[in-house]
C-alpha positions as CSV (number, residue, x, y, z in Angstrom):
1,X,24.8,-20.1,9.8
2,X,22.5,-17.6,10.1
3,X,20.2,-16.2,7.2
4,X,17.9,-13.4,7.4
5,X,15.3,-12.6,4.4
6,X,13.2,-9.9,4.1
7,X,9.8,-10.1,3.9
8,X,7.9,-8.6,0.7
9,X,5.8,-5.7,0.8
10,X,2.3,-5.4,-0.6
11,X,0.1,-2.2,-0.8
12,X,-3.7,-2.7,-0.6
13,X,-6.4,-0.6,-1.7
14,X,-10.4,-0.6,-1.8
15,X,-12.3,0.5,-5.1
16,X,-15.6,-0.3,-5.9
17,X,-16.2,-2.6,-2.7
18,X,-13.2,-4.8,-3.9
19,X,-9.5,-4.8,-2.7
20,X,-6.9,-4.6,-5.2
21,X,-3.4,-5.8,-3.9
22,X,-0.3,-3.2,-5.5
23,X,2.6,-5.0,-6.1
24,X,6.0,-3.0,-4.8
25,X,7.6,-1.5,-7.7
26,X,11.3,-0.5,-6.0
27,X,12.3,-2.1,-2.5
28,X,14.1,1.3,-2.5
29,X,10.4,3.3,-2.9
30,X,9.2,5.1,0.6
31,X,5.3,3.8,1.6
32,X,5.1,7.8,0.5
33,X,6.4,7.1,-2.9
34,X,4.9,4.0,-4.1
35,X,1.5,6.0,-3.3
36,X,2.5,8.5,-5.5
37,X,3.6,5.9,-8.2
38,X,0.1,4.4,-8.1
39,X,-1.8,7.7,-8.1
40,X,-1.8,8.1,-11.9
41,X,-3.4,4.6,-12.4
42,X,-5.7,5.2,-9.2
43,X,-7.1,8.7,-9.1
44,X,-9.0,7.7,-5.6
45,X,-5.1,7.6,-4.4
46,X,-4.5,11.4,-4.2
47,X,-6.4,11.5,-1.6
48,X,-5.1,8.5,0.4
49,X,-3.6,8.1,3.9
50,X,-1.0,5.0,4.7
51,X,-2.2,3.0,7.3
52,X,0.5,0.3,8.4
53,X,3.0,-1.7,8.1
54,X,1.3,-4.8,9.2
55,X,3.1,-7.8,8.9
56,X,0.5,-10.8,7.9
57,X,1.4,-13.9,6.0
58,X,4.5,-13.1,6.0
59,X,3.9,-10.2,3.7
60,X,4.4,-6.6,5.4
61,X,0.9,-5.2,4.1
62,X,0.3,-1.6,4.1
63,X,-3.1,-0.1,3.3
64,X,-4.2,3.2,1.1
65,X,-7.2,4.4,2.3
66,X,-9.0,6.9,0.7
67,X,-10.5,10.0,2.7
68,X,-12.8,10.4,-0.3
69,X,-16.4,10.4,0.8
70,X,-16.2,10.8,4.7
71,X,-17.0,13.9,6.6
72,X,-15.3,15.0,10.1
């Protein structure tokens, strides 16, 4: 028999130097809308681009990175 699982998704973000791992509120959520759930909680988030998926121990990571402070 063949089984098939999905793998979970985690949403990573940098503040202060330190990188804080989002747990995924709705498998149902976009990348696009779980970055707008967090942005409340995490100001720096407005501001954010998705970078990803990535798929690393066993975990589909995707990454909010802030445009905040960089010129060009």
């Amino acid at each position: 028999m063949l089984r098939t699982n999905l793998l979970p998704r985690i949403f990573i973000h940098k503040e202060n130097g330190q990188e804080i791992q989002l747990s995924d509120p709705n498998d149902d959520f976009s990348p696009e809308a779980v970055l707008n759930f967090y942005a409340p909680t995490y100001p720096i988030l407005t501001n954010a681009r998705i970078v990803g998926p990535e798929i690393k121990k066993d975990k589909i990571q995707y990454r909010f990175e802030s445009t905040m402070g960089t010129k060009g």
